[in-house]
C-alpha positions as a Python dict, from the first residue, in 0.01 Angstrom:
ca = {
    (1, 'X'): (0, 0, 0),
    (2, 'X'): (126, -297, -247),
    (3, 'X'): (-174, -483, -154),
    (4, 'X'): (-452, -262, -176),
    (5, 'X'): (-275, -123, -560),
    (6, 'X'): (-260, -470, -633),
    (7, 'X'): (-609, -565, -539),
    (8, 'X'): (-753, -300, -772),
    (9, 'X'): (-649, -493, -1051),
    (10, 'X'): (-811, -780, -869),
    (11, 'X'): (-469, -961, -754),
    (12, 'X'): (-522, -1086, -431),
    (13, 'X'): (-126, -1062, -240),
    (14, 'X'): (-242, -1094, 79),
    (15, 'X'): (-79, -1393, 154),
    (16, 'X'): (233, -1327, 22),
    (17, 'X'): (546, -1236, 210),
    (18, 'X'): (928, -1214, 118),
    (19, 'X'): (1114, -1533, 111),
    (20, 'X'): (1459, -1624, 121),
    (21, 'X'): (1669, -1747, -175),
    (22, 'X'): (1751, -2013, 23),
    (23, 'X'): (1352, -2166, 28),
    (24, 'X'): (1421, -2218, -403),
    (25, 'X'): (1744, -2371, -365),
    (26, 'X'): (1570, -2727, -448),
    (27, 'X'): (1306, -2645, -672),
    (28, 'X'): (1275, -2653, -1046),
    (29, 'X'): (1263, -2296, -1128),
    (30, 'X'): (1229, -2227, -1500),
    (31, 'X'): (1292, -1821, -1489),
    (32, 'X'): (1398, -1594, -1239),
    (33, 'X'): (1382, -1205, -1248),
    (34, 'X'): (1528, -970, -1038),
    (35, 'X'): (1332, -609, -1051),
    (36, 'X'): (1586, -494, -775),
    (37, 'X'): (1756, -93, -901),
    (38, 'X'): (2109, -95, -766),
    (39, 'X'): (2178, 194, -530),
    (40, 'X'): (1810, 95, -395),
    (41, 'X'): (1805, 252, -9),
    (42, 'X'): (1586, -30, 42),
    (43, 'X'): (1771, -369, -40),
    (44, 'X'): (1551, -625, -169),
    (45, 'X'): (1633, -998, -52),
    (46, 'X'): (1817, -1045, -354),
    (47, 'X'): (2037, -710, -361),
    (48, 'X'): (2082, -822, -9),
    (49, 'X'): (2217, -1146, -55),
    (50, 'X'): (2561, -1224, -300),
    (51, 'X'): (2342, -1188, -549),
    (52, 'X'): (2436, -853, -764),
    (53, 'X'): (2219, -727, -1061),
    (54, 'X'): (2348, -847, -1373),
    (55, 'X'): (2565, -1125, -1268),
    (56, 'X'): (2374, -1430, -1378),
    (57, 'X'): (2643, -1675, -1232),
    (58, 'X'): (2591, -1580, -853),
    (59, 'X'): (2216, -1643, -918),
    (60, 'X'): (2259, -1992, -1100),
    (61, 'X'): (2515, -2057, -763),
    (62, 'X'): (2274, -1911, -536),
    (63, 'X'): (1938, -2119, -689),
    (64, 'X'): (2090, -2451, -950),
    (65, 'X'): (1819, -2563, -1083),
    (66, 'X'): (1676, -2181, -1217),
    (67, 'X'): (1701, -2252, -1581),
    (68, 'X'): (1689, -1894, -1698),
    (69, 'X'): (1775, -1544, -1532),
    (70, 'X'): (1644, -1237, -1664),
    (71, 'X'): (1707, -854, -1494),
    (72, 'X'): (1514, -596, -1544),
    (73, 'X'): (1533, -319, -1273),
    (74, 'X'): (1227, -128, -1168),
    (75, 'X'): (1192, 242, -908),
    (76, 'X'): (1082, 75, -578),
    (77, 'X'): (765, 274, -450),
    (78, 'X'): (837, 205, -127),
    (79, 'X'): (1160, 483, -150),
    (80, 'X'): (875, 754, -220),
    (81, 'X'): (827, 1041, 6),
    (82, 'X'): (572, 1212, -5),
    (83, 'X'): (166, 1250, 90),
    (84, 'X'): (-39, 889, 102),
    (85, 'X'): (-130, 1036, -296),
    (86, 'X'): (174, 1028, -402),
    (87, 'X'): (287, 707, -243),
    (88, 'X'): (-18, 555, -352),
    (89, 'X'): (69, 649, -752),
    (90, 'X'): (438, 544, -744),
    (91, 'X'): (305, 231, -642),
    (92, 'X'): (89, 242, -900),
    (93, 'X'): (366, 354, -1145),
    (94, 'X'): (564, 63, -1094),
    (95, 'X'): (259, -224, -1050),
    (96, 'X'): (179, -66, -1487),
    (97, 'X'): (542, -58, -1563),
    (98, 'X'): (580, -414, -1430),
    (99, 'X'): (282, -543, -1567),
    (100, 'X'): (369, -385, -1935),
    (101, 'X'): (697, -486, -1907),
    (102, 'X'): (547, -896, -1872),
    (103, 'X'): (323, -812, -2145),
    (104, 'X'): (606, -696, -2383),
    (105, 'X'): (884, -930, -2301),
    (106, 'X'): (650, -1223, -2333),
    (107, 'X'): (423, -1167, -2591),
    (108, 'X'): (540, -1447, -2779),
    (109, 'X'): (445, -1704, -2497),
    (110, 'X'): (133, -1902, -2591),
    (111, 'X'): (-59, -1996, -2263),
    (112, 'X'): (-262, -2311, -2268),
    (113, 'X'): (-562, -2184, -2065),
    (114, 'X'): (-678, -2523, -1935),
    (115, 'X'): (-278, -2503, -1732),
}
C-alpha cells in the first residue's frame, strides 16, 4: 500500500526496503529521525534495536558520525484494520502528516536547486 500512496504524489519507493542501523554505522549522516510511536505492535528497525524514542545518546552510539537526531513519532498505517479503504487513507493520513511535518520543521532550509 506505501508504494502505490506514495506514487500518487509521484515518489517512486519501489526500490526501497528496510535497512539495518548497522549499514549507517560508517557514513556521514547529517540528521536522523525516528517516526517510530512507542507501544507500536509493529516495531520498526529502530524501536527494535537499543535504540528507544527520545534517547538521543543510544542513537549517536548506535550510528557516530549522525550529526543531529530529531524524533518525531507518527500512527503507523500498517496497525490499521479495517477494509482496503480504510487502510488505503491511514496510509494516506500519515504520508500528509509526514510530509507537512518536513514542510514545517524545515521551512527555514534554503535548497540550492542545482544540488
Amino acid at each position: 500500500m506505501a508504494i502505490k500512496v506514495m506514487a500518487e504524489i509521484g515518489i517512486d519507493i519501489s526500490a526501497q526496503y528496510s535497512k539495518s542501523l548497522d549499514n549507517f554505522k560508517e557514513v556521514d549522516v547529517d540528521l536522523v529521525v525516528s517516526v517510530c510511536r512507542s507501544g507500536s505492535k509493529i516495531n520498526c528497525a529502530i524501536c527494535a534495536s537499543p535504540i528507544v524514542m527520545g534517547r538521543p545518546e543510544l542513537i549517536r552510539s548506535r550510528l557516530p558520525k549522525a550529526k543531529d537526531y530529531l524524533d518525531h513519532p507518527f500512527d503507523d498505517p500498517s496497525e490499521v484494520e479495517g477494509n482496503e479503504e480504510e487502510k488505503i487513507a491511514a496510509f494516506r493520513r500519515t504520508r500528509d502528516e509526514i510530509k507537512e511535518w518536513i514542510i514545517q520543521r524545515f521551512a527555514d532550509l534554503k535548497m540550492d536547486k542545482e544540488q
